[in-house]
N, C-alpha and C positions, 0 to 999 in steps of 0.2 A: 615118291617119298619125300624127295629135295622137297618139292613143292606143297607138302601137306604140312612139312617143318615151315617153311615161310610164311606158308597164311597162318600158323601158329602161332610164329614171332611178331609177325603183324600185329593181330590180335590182341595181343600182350601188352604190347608198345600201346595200343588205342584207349587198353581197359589201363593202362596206368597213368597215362595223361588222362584219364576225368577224376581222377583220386585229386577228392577236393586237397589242397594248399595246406602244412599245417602252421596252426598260427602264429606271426612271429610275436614273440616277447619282448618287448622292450626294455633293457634292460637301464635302472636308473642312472644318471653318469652325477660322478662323485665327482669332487673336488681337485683337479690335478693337482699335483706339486711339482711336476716337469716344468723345469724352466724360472720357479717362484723361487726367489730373494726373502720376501716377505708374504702373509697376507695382509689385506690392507680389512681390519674388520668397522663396518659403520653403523651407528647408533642412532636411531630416529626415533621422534617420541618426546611426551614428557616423563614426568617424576616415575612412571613404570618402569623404565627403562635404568631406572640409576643402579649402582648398589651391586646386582647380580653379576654384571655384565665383563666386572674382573675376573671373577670365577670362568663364568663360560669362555672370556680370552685367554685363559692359562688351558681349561680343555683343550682348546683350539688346538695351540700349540703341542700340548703332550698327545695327540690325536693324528699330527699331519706333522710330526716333525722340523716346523717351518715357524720362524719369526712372526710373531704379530705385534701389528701397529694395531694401537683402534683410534678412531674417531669419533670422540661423542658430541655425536652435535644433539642431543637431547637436549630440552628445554622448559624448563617449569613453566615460563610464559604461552607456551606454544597447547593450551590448554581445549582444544576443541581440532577435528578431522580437518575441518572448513582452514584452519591456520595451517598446517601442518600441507595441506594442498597446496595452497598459495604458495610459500615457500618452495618448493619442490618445482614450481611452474615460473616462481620468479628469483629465487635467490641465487646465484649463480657460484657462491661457497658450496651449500648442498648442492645443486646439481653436478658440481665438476666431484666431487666425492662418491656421489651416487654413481659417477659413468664411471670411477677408478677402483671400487669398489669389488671386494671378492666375497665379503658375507655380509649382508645387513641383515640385523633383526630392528624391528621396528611394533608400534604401534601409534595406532591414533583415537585416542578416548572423543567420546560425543560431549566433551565441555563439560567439568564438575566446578566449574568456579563458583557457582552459584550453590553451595554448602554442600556437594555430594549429594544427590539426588532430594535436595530440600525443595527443590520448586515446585510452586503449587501449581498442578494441572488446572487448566480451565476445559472445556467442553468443546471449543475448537483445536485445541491442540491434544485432547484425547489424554491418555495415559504416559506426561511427557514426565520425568523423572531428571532428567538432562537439560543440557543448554540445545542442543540440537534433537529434534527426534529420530525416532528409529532407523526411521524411514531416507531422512535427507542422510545420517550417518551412514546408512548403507552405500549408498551411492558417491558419497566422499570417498570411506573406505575403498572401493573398487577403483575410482578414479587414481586414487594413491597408488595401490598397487599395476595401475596401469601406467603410470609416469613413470616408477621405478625401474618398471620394465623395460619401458622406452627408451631410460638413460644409460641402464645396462648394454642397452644395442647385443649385438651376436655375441660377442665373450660371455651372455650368462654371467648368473649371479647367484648364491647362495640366498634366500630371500624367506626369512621368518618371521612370523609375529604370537602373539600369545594373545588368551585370552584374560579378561580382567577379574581378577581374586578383592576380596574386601576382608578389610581386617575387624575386628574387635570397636576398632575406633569409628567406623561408618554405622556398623548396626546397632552399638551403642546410640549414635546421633537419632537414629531411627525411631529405636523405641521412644527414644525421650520425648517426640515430636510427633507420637504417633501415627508415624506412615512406614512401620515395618516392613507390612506385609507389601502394600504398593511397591515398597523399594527394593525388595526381596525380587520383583516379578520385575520389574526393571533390569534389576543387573541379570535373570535368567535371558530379559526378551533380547538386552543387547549384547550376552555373550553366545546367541543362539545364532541370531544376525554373523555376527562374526565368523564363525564356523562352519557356518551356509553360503557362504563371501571367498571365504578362506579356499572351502571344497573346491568349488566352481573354478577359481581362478589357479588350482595347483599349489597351493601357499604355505607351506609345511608351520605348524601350529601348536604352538605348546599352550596343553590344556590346562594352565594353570590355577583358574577357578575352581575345575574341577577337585583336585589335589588340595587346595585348600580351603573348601568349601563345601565339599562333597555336588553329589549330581541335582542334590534340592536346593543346593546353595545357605541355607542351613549349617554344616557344620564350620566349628569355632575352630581357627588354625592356630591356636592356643594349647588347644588341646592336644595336637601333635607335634607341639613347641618349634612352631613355625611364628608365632610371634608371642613379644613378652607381655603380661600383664601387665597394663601401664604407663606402658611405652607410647609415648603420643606418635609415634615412625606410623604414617598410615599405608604401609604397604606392607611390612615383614621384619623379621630381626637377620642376623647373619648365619643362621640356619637354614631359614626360608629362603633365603637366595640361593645357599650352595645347592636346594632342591629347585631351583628355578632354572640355574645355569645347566643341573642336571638335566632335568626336560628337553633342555633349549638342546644340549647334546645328545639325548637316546634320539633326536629327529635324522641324527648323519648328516652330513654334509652333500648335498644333493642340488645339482646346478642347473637352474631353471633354464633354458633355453628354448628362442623365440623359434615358435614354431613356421 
């Protein structure tokens, strides 16, 4: 009997070691405040980046209980991915900022100096809307967020960017110049880029085209008095921010770390 109980317990032991493993979950890791004084929040980017970004610091704060500093080194000059890299790879202000850093949101536009998508496509350059195309802006972007990372080192970083919203004042230029529809498909191709950039590399992303522009890119952020009739502001009024900063806050606080 002893012996017919033990090949039974055996048995047992055998059939529950092959019960596959169940899987583990990863759970996201937030933002500590053990041990934090302050956060140190950093701003990268040009003219996107202005405006909102007091609001999302004050979230910050009423969110994690803890002091914030920000830094903006956003820059109106800094007008294309390709400068925006450079800088990060050579200036040694941003990079020691980037390595001390506990949340940056950032982005990097494909260069609108050139009238917001008024450049004339040629046949070699394809469907170019931009100072840069799609294509080389992808590949900046990604390189961006790979610097970032790398200046982060192991402490992780809080690391966001948005996508690019147009106001009243851009598709007005549009119509006027007859390259709506062109420009229309431009700002879909390069905030699609984005989000496919964004996915791949873990990059928590406020979809703020969508929100003020709807998913066709099409609707008028006027009409949900996100900006004013008028107002030459090519980005938003003080409404559209506190819903920018909001975004930028429903994403959490969520701390990228080098795998």
């Amino acid at each position: 009997m002893k012996k017919a109980i033990l090949i039974l317990t055996t048995l047992i032991m055998i059939l529950s070691s092959c019960k596959p493993n169940k899987p583990v979950v990863t759970e996201p890791t937030i933002i500590s405040k053990e041990g934090k004084q302050v956060i140190n929040y950093l701003i990268l980017g040009d003219a996107w980046m202005w405006d909102w970004n007091k609001f999302y610091a004050q979230y910050i704060q009423e969110d994690l209980g803890i002091s914030v500093i920000t830094h903006n080194l956003s820059d109106s000059d800094k007008l294309s991915s390709t400068m925006l890299l450079k800088s990060l790879k050579k200036e040694a202000k941003i990079r020691e900022q980037v390595s001390t850093a506990d949340i940056i949101t950032f982005n990097a536009d494909p260069g609108f100096s050139n009238g917001f998508c008024m450049n004339k496509s040629t046949e070699k350059e394809g469907n170019n809307c931009f100072d840069e195309t799609i294509e080389n802006w992808r590949k900046n972007f990604r390189s961006i967020i790979h610097e970032i990372k790398l200046l982060a080192g192991s402490k992780g970083v809080v690391l966001q960017t948005m996508t690019f919203q147009h106001s009243p004042y851009f598709s007005d230029m549009w119509k006027k110049n007859d390259r709506f529809n062109e420009c229309i498909q431009c700002w879909r191709d390069l905030n699609q880029a984005l989000l496919e950039v964004a996915r791949e590399e873990e990059i928590q992303t406020a979809n703020v085209y969508q929100v003020f522009n709807g998913l066709d890119g099409l609707q008028n952020p006027e009409d949900n008095g996100y900006d004013t009739k008028g107002d030459f502001d090519l980005l938003s009024n003080e409404s559209g921010y506190v819903v920018i900063a909001g975004l930028f806050r429903s994403l959490g606080y969520i701390v990228f770390l080098p795998q």
